[in-house]
C-alpha distance (Angstrom), angle and dihedral (degrees) to the residues before:
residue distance angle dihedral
X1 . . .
X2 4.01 . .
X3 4.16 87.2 .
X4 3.69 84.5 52.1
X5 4.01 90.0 57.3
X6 3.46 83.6 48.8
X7 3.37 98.8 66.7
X8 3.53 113.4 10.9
X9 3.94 121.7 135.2
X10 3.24 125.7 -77.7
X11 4.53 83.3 -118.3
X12 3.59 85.0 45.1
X13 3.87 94.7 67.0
X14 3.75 129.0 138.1
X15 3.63 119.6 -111.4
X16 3.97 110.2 -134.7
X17 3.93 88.4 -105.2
X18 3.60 95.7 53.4
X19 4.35 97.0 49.4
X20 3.68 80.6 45.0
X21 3.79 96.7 56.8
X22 4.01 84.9 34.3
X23 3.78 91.0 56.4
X24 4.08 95.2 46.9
X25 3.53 84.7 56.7
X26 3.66 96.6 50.4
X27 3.20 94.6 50.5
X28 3.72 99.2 46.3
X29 4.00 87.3 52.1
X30 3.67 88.1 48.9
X31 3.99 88.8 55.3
X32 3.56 95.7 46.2
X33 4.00 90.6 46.8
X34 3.70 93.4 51.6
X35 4.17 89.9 47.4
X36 3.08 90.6 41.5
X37 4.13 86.8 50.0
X38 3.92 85.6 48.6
X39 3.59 106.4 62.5
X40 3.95 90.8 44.7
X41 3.62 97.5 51.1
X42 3.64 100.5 73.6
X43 3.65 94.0 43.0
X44 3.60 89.5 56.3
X45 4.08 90.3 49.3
X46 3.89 92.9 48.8
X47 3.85 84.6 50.4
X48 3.54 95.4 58.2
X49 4.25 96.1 46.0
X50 3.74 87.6 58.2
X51 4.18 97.4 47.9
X52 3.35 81.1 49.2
X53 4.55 108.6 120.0
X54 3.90 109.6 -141.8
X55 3.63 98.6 -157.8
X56 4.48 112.4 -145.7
X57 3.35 114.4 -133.0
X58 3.64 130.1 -87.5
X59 4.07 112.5 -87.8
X60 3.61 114.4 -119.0
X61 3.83 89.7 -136.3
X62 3.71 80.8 88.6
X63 3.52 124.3 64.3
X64 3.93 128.3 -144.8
X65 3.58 111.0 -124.0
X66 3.74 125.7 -176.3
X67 4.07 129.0 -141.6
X68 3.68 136.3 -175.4
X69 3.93 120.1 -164.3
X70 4.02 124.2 -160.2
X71 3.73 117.2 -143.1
X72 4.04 87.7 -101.1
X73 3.74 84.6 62.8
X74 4.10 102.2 -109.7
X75 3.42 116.6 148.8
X76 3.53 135.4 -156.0
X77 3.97 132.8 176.6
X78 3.87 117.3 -120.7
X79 3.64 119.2 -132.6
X80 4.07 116.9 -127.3
């Protein structure tokens, strides 16, 4: 509708009484979307916290080791 205002004809014109009735109703459906917009938005976030994966930590039973690989694929273990 608002790209339509943009570039309606010049015989296709608004009177004042219409774009005044046009922008009360824009601006209600603006008010609605953003309440509407309110009340979902922290549903959504509380949503997210509980999808949320808490990783445990690594066990110690296994121990980090470290590598570094040439382009000729040889191999050697890094010291820590």
């Amino acid at each position: 509708m608002l790209k339509r205002l943009k570039f309606v004809k010049r015989s296709e014109k608004l009177t004042p009484d219409q774009a005044s009735l046009l922008d009360d109703l824009i601006d209600t459906d603006i008010a609605t979307i953003e309440a509407e917009f309110e009340t979902l938005q922290p549903a959504a976030v509380e949503a997210n916290v509980h999808k949320q994966v808490k990783r445990a930590a690594f066990p110690q039973v296994f121990v980090r080791r470290c590598f570094v690989c040439s382009a000729q694929g040889i191999c050697s273990e890094l010291e820590n």
